[in-house]
C-alpha positions as a Python dict, from the first residue, in 0.01 Angstrom:
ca = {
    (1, 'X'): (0, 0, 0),
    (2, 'X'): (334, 32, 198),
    (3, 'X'): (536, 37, -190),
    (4, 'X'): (302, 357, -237),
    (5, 'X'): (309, 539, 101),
    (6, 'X'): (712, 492, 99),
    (7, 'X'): (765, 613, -272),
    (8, 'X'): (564, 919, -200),
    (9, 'X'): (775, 982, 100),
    (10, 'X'): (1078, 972, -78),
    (11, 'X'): (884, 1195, -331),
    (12, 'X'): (812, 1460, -32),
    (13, 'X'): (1182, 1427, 135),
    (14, 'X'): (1316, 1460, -220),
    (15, 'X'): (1166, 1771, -294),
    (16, 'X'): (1208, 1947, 43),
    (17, 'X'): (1580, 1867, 20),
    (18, 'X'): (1654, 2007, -321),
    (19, 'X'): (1855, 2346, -279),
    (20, 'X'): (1877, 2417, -670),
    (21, 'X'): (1681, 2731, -621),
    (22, 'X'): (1868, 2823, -376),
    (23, 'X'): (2122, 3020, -544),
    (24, 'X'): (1912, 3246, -763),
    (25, 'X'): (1759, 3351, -447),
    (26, 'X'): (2113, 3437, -300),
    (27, 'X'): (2192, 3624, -644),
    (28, 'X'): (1838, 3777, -597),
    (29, 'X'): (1961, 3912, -269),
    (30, 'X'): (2279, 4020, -365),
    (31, 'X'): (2145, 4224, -687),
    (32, 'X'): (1835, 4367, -434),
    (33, 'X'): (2107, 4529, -190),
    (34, 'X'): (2352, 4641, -477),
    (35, 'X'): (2080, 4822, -615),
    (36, 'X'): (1894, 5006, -283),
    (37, 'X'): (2298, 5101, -250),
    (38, 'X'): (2318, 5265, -584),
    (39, 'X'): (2009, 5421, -528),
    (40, 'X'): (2111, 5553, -202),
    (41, 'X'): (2403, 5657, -347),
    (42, 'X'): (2290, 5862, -665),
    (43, 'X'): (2095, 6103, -438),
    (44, 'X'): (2408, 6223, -246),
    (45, 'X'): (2588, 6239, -627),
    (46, 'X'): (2344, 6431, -787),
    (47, 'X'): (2350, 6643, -519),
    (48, 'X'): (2723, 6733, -538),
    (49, 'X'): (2723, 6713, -959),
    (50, 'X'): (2424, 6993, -922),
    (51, 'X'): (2636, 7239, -689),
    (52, 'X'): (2934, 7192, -917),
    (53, 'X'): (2718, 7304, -1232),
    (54, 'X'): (2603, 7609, -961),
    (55, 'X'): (2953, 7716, -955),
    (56, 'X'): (3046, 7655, -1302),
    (57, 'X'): (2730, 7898, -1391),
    (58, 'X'): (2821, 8139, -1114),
    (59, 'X'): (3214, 8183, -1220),
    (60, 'X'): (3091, 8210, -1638),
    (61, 'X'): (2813, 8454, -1536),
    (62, 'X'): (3115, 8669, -1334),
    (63, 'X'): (3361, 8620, -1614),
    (64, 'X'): (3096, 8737, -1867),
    (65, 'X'): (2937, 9028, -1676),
}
């Protein structure tokens, strides 16, 4: 009985010791934030890429006219 209750000890210590997860969920992490940056990001750029075609369309239509 004392064989059984060790080797499922070791069993239970084993598994709450193994880390080889661990470092997808660090990559997870790392690809989360990279992406809620770009995100963030892209609003402010397509704000500035849609004045710039504003411009563009204001100077043509002046040229033209």
């Amino acid at each position: 009985m004392n064989d059984l209750m060790l080797k499922m000890y070791i069993n239970v210590k084993n598994f709450v010791e193994r880390e080889e997860g661990q470092d997808l969920v660090e990559y997870a992490l790392v690809v989360a934030i990279i992406a809620l940056g770009a995100i963030a990001g892209m609003g402010k750029l397509a704000a500035e890429i849609n004045s710039a075609f504003d411009q563009v369309s204001t100077t043509l239509s002046t040229a033209v006219g």
